[in-house]
VOGU-3710 file (C-alpha; in Angstrom, 3 decimals, decimal comma):
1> xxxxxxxxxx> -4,700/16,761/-16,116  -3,862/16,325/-12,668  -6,197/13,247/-12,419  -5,935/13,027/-8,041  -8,107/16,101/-8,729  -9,932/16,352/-11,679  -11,632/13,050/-11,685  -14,780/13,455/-10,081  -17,413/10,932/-11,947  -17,504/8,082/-14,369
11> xxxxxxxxxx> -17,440/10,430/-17,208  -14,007/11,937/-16,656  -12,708/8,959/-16,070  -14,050/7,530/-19,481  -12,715/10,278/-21,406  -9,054/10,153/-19,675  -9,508/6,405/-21,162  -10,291/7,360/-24,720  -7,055/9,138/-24,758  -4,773/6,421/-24,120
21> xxxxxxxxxx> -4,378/3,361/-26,283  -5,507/0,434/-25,637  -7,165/0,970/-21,965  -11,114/1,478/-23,776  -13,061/0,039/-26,347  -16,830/0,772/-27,263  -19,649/-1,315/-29,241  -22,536/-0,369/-30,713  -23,133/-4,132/-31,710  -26,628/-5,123/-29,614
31> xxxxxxxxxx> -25,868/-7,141/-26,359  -28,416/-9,084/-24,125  -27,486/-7,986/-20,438  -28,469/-11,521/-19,831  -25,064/-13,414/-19,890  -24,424/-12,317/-22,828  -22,720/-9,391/-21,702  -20,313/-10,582/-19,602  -20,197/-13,348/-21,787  -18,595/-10,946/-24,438
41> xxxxxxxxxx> -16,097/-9,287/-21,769  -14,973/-12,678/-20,386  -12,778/-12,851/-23,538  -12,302/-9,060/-23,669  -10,396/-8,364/-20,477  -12,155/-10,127/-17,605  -9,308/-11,740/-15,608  -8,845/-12,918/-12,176  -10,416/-16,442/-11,412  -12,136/-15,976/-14,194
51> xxxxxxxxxx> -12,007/-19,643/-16,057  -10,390/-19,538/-19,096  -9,940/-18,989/-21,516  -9,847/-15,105/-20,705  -8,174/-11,932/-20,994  -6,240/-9,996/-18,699  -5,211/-7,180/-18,580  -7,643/-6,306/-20,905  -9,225/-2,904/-22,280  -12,354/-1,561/-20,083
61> xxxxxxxxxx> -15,365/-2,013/-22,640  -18,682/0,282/-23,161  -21,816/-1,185/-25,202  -23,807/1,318/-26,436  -26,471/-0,706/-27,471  -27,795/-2,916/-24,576  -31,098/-4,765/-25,970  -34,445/-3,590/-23,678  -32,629/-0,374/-22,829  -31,970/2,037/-25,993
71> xxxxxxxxxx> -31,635/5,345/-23,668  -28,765/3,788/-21,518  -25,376/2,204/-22,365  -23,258/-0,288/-19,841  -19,488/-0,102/-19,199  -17,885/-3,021/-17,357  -13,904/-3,925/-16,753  -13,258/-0,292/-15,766  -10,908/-1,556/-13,066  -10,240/-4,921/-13,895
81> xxxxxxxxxx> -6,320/-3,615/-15,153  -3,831/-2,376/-12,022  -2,310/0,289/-14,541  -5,768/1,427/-15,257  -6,458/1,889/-11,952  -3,078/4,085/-11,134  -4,337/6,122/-13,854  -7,228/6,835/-12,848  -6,061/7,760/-9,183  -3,144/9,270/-10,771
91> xxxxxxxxxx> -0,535/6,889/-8,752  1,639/4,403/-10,474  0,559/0,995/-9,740  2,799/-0,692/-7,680  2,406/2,424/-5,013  -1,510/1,906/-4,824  -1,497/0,058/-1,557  1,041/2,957/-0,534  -1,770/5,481/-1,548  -4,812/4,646/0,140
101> xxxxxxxxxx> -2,990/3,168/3,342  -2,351/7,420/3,252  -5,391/8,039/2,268  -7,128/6,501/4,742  -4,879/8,074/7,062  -5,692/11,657/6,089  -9,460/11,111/5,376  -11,339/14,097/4,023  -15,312/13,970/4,903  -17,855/14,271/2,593
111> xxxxxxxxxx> -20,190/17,140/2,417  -23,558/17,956/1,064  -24,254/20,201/-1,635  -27,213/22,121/-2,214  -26,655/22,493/-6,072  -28,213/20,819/-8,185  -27,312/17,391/-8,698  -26,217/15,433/-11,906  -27,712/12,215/-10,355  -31,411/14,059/-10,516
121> xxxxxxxxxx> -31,601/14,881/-14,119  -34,484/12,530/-14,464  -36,406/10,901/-11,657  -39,042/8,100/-11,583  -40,910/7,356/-8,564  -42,185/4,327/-7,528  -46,051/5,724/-7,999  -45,670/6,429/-10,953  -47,584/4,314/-13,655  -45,282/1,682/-15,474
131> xxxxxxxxxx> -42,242/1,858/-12,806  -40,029/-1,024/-13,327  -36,851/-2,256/-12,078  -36,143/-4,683/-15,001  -36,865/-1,878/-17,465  -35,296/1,364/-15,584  -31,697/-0,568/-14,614  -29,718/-2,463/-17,435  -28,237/-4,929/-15,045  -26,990/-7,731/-16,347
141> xxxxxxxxxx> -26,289/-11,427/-15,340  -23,256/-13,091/-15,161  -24,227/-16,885/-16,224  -27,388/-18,283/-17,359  -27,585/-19,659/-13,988  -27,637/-16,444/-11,919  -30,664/-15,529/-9,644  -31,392/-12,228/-11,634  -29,976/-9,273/-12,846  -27,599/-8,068/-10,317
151> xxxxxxxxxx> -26,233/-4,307/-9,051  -22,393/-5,321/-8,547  -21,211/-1,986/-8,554  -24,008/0,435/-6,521  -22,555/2,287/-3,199  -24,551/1,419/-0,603  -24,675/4,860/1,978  -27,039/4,509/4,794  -26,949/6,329/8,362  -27,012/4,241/11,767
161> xxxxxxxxxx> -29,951/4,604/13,669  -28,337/5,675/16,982  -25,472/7,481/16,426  -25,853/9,520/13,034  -22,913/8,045/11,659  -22,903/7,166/7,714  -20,813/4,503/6,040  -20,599/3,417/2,220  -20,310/0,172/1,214  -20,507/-2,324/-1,813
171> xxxxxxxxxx> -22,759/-5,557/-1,704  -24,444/-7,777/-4,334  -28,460/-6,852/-4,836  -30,814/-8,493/-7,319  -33,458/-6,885/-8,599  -36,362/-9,163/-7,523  -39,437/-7,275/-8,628  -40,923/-3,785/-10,325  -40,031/-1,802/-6,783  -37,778/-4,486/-4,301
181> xxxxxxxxxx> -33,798/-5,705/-4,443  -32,565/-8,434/-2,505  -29,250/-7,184/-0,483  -27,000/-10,058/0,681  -25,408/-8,627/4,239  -22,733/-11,032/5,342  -23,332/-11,351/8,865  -21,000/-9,103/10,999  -18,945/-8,399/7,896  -20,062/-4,843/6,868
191> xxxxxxxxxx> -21,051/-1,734/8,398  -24,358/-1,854/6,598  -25,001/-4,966/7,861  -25,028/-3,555/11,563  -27,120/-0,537/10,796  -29,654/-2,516/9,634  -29,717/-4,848/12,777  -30,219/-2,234/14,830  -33,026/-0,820/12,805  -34,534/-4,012/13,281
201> xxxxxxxxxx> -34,302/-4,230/16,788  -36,256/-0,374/17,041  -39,000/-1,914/14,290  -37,885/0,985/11,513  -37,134/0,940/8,324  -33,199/1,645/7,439  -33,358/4,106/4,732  -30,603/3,904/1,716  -29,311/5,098/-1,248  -27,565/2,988/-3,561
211> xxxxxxxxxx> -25,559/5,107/-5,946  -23,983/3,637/-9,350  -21,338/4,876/-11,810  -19,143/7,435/-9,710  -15,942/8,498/-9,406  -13,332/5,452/-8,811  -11,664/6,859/-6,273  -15,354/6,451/-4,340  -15,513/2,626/-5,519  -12,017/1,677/-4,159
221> xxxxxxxxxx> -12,026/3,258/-1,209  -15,653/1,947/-0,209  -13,984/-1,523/0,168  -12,130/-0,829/3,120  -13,176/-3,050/5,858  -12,368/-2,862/9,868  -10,187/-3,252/11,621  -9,035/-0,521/8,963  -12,113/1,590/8,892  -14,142/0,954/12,314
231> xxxxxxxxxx> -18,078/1,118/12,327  -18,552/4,797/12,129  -15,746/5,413/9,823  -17,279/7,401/6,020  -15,287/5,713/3,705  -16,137/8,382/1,848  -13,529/10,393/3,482  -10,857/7,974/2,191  -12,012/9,214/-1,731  -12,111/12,686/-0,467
241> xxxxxxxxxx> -8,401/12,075/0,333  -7,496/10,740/-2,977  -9,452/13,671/-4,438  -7,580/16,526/-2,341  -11,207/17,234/-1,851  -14,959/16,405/-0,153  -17,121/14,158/-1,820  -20,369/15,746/-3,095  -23,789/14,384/-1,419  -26,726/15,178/-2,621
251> xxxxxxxxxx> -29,984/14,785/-0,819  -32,605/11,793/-1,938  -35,712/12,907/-3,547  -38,257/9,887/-1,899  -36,305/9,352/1,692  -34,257/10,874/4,551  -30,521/10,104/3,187  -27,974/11,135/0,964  -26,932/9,815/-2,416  -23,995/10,704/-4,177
261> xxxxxxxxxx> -24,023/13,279/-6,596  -22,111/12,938/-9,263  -23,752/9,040/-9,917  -25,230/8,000/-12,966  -27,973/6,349/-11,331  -29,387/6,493/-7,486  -31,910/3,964/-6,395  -33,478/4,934/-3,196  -35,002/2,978/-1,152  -35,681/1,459/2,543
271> xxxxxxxxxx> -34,221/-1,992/4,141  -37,290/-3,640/5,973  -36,984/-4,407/8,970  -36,947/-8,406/10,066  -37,995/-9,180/6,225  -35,786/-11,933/4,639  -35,840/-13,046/1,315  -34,894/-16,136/-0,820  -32,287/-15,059/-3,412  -33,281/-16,865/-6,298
281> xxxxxxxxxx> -37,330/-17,105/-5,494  -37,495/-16,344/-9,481  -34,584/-18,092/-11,122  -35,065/-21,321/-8,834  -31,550/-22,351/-9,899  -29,922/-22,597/-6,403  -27,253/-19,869/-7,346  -26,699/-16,449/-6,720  -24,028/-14,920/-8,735  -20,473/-16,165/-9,390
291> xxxxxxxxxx> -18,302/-14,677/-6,312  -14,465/-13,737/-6,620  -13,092/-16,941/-5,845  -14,134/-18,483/-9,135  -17,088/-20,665/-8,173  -20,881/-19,819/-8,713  -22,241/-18,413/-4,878  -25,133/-20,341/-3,554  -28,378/-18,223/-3,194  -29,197/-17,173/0,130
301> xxxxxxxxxx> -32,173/-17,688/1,755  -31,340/-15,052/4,341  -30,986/-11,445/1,954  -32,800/-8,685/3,019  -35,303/-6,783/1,434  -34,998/-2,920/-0,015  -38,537/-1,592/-1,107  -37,461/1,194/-4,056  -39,105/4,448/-3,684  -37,350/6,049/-6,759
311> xxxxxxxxxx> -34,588/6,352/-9,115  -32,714/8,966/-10,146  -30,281/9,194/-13,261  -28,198/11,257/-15,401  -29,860/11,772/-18,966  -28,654/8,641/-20,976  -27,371/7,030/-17,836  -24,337/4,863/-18,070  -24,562/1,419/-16,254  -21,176/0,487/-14,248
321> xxxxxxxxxx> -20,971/-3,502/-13,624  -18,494/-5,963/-12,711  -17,987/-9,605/-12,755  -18,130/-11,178/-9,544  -14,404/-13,329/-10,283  -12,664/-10,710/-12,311  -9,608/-8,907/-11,970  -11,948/-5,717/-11,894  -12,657/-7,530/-8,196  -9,698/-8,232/-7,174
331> xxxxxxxxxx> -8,083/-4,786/-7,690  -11,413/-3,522/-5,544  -10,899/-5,465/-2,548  -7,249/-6,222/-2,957  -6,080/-2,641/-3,019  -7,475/-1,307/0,363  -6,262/-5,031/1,696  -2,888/-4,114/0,460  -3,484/-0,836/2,454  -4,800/-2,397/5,324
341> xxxxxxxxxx> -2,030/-4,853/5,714  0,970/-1,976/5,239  -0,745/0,196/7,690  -0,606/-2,375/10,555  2,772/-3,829/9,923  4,894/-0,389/9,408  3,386/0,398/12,293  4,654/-2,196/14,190  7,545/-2,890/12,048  8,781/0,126/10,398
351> xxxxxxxxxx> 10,620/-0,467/7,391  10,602/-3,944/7,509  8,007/-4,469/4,800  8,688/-2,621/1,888  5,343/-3,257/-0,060  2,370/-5,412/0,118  0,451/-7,416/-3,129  -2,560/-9,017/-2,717  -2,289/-11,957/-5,588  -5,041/-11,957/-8,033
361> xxxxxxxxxx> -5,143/-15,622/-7,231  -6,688/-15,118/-4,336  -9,640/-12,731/-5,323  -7,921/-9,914/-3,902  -8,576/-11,394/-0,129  -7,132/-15,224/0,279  -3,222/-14,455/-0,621  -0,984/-11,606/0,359  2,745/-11,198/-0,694  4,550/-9,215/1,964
371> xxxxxxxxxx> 8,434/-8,148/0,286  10,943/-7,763/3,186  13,752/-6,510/4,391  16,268/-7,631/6,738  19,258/-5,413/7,228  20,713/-6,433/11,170  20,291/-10,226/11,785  17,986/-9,445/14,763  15,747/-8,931/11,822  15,576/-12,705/11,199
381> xxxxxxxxxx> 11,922/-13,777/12,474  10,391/-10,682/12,000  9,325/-11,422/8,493  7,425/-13,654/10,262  6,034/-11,355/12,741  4,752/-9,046/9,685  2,957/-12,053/8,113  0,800/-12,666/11,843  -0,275/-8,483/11,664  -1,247/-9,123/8,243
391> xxxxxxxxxx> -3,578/-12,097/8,969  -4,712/-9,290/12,082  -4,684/-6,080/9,167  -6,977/-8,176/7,446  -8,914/-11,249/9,170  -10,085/-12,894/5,906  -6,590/-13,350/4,538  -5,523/-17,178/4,257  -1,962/-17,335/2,503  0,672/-14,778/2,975
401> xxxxxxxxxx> 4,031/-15,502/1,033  7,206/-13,832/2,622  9,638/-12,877/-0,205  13,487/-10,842/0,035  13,072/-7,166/-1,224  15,364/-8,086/-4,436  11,935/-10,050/-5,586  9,115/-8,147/-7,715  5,703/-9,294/-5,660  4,161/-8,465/-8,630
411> xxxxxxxxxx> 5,638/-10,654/-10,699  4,049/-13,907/-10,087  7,398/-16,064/-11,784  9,820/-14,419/-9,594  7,464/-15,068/-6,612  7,454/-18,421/-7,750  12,034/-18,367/-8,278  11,975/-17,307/-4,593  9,835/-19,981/-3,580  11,861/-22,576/-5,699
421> xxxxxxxxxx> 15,059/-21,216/-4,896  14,538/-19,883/-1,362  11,879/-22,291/0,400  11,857/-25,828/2,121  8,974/-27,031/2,996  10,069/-28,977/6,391  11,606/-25,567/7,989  9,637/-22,574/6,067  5,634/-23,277/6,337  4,222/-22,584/9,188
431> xxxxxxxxxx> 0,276/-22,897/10,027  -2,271/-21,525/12,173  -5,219/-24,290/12,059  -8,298/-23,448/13,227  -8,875/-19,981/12,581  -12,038/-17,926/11,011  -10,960/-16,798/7,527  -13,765/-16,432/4,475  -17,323/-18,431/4,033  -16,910/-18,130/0,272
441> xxxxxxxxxx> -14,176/-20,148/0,148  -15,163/-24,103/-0,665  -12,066/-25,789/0,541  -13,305/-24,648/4,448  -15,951/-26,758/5,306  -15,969/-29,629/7,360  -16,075/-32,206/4,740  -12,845/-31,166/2,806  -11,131/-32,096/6,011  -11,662/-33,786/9,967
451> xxxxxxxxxx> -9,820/-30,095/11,084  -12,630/-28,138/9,819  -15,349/-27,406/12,135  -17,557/-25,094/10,665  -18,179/-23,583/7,551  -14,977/-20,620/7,186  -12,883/-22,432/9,368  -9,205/-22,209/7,464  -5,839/-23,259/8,069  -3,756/-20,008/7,671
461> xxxxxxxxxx> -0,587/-20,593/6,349  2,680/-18,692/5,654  5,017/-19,185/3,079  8,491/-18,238/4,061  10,720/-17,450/1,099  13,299/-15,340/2,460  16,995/-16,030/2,625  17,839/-16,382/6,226  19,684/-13,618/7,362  22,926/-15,232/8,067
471> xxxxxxxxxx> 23,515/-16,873/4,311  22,110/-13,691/2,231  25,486/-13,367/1,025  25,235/-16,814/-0,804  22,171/-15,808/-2,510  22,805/-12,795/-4,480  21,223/-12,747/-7,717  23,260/-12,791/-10,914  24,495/-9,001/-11,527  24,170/-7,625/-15,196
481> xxxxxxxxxx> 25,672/-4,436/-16,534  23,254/-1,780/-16,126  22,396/-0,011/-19,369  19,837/1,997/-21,273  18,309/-0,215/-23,821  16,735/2,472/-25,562  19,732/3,108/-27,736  19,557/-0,142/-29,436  15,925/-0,404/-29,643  15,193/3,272/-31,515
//
C-alpha cells in the first residue's frame, strides 16, 4: 500500500496499524470516559509532558467497550509516536517537517462530493426526542478535575462571512449541555477565531461543522498556523497534498457548510454571535482541561457558544481523542512548526539548515532544534540568523537550540553532548526580552519576574551549540570503522 494515497479515513489507518507490531492495541475491558480513560493510556503510551510515570513511544490504543456508549468504541494515542506518524503519511520520520513544509507548498483544494457520505450513515437532529450530547459523543475527560467531557480532536471548518473563504482548524470544546459546546478561540490566534468576530460584528450566526475521526493527513495539516497559512488559506489543501489528491466535503444536513466526509462523527452546529460562556459553569472546579505544556488550563470565562443542530456518524462510530500534554500533541503542532520554521529559513538561507525538530519538551511549540551547516567561514553568524526567522516562522516559539549537522536533533543526549561539549554560557546565549510568545505558558507572567509585563510576555532565547567556524577542525568526533553489524547479530 502506497499509504500517501490510500489512506483516506481513520479506518485505513487503523487497519495499516493492526499489521505492524507493536504500533496498536485494543480492549474490550469496560472504561469510564471519565478519567479513567486517559487514565489507562497515561501508562500505555501517552508521552510528552505528560507527568510520569508514562509511556512513550507507546502503542495507539482502541477500547471497545466505553461504559454509557455500547454502539461506539474510542481510540486515543493514534499520533502520539513520530514513527507512527511517518507511517501513516508514508514518510520516514525524521523527513516529516521536510514533507508538509512541501506540502503546504503544493496545496491541493478540497472539493465537494455529491455521493453519498460515510459521515451520514445515521443522523440525529437536535428535534428529535431524547437528543443528547453526553449520550450521542463518548468524550472523555482527562482528570477528575476537568470542566467536562471534551472534543480534542474535531476539525473545526467554517466559511468567513465576507469573503467565502473556508479554513479548518482544531480547538478544545466541552460539551456543556443536551444541544451547546463551549469553543475556546484564543484571541487573534486562529482563523476561526476571526470568522467568528466578524459574524459578530454583522449580528449572524457563524455556521460550523466540527468533524471527528478522519484521515491523519487532515489532522496534521489543520495545525498549521500563519504566518505559514494566512487567513484564507484551506488547510485542507495541505492534506490534499499529502494525499496526491482533494479532500472529500460533504454537505451538512441541519446548516449551510461543509463537513468532511469520510469522519466518523460530524456535529453541526452555529457559533452565536456576542454569546460567551463560562467553561466550567458545571464542573465549578476552576479548570479546563490539561494543555500541552503539562499543567491543568484554567477555565475560561470568555468561550463561545455553538448551539448543535445535529450529528451525523458512521454506523458504530469510532471516537478519536487526545490528551491535551501528550506526545500525540506535540507531533500535531510540532510537525507543521517544524515545517513552518524550514520554509522561512531555506528561504532565506538555503542550505544552511539542514532539518528542523521541535523538542517534545516543549509541547511541540516552546523549543525548536535548528541542525546547521557551515561550510565557508562567512557562514559563522548565520546560524544565528536562522534561529531569529524561526522565532518569525513561528511567533510562539521560545527556545531554539543551534546544533553542528554531525548532531542527531532527534536525539535528545547528543543535543545535550553538543551543548556540554560545544556551549559557554558567557559567549553562546543570546536573548530577546520582551517579546509576545505563548499565554499557556506559566513561567510568563509578571510575577515570575520584574521583566514580565503582561501575561505571554517571554524572554526568547537561543542556545548556540555550534563549533565556531574557525576551530571545527578541533572538534571532530571520534571516527569508528564503518561496518554492517548485521553479520554478527544474525
Amino acid at each position: 500500500m502506497n499509504n500517501r494515497t490510500e489512506i483516506l479515513d481513520l479506518r485505513t489507518s487503523l487497519e495499516v496499524l493492526r499489521g505492524i507490531d507493536g504500533q496498536i492495541v485494543e480492549t474490550d475491558v469496560e472504561v469510564d470516559p471519565e478519567a479513567e480513560l486517559s487514565g489507562v493510556y497515561r501508562h500505555v503510551g501517552a508521552g510528552g509532558t505528560v507527568m510520569r510515570p508514562t509511556k512513550v513511544d507507546g502503542p495507539a490504543m482502541i477500547f471497545k467497550n466505553v461504559k454509557g456508549h455500547p454502539d461506539a468504541s474510542v481510540v486515543i494515542g493514534l499520533l502520539a509516536s513520530r514513527e507512527r506518524v511517518g507511517i501513516l503519511l508514508g514518510c520516514e520520520k525524521e523527513n516529516l517537517g521536510k514533507l508538509l513544509c512541501d506540502c503546504a507548498l503544493n496545496p491541493i483544494m478540497p472539493e465537494v462530493t455529491e455521493e453519498a457520505a460515510p459521515c451520514q450513515e445515521v443522523i440525529y437532529r437536535a428535534e428529535d426526542p431524547g437528543f443528547d450530547l453526553f449520550k450521542l459523543i463518548p468524550a472523555p475527560t482527562n482528570t477528575p478535575v476537568d470542566a467536562g467531557p471534551y472534543i480534542t480532536m474535531g476539525m473545526c471548518y467554517a466559511t468567513h462571512p465576507d469573503t467565502g473563504l473556508s479554513d479548518v482548524t482544531i480547538h478544545r470544546m466541552c460539551i456543556q449541555s443536551k444541544d451547546e459546546l463551549s469553543i475556546f478561540l484564543q484571541p487573534g490566534s486562529r482563523h476561526i477565531g476571526a470568522m467568528a468576530e466578524r459574524a459578530t460584528e454583522l449580528n449572524q450566526p457563524l455556521p460550523i461543522s466540527i468533524s471527528i475521526g478522519v484521515d491523519p493527513a487532515i489532522e496534521i495539516g489543520s495545525c498549521f498556523e500563519p504566518p505559514t497559512t494566512p487567513l484564507g488559506f484551506n488547510e485542507l489543501s495541505i492534506a490534499g497534498a499529502i494525499r496526491r489528491q482533494p479532500v472529500k466535503l460533504h454537505k451538512c444536513v441541519s446548516i449551510q457548510e461543509n463537513a468532511i466526509a469520510n469522519a466518523e462523527y460530524v456535529i453541526e452546529g452555529e457559533i452565536m454571535p456576542g454569546v460567551k460562556v463560562v467553561e466550567d459553569q458545571n464542573s465549578h472546579t476552576g479548570f479546563a482541561m490539561p494543555e500541552f505544556p503539562g499543567y491543568n488550563g484554567h477555565a475560561s470565562k470568555e468561550c463561545w457558544l455553538i448551539k448543535v443542530k445535529a450529528v451525523t456518524t458512521r454506523k458504530n462510530p469510532i471516537m478519536q481523542t487526545v490528551i491535551g500534554p501528550s506526545e500525540e500533541h506535540v507531533n500535531l503542532a510540532g510537525i507543521p512548526t517544524e515545517a513552518s520554521i524550514y520554509n522561512m529559513i531555506d528561504k532565506a538561507l538555503p542550505g544552511k539548515v539542514t532539518n528542523v525538530y521541535a523538542h517534545p519538551s516543549g509541547g511541540g511549540k516552546y523549543m525548536a532544534v535548528l541542525q546547521c551547516r557551515k561550510t565557508v567561514h562567512t557562514d559563522e553568524g548565520k546560524q544565528r540568523q536562522a534561529a531569529l526567522l524561526a522565532f518569525s516562522a513561528f511567533p510562539e516559539l521560545k527556545h531554539v537550540i543551534l546544533v553542528d549537522e554531525d548532531v542527531d536533533i532527534f536525539d535528545t543526549r547528543d543535543v545535550l553532548w553538543a551543548m556540554n561539549t560545544r556551549f559557554q554560557g558567557d559567549r553562546d546565549i543570546v536573548t530577546i526580552p520582551g517579546v509576545r510568545c505563548h499565554p499557556l505558558d506559566p513561567s510568563s507572567i509578571p510575577e515570575y519576574a520584574p521583566s514580565i509585563t503582561d501575561g505571554g510576555i517571554s524572554c526568547k532565547t537561543i542556545f548556540d551549540c555550534t563549533v565556531p567556524f574557525h576551530l571545527k577542525e578541533r572538534f571532530v568526533r571520534a571516527q569508528f570503522m564503518d561496518v554492517d553489524p548485521d553479520k554478527w547479530l544474525k
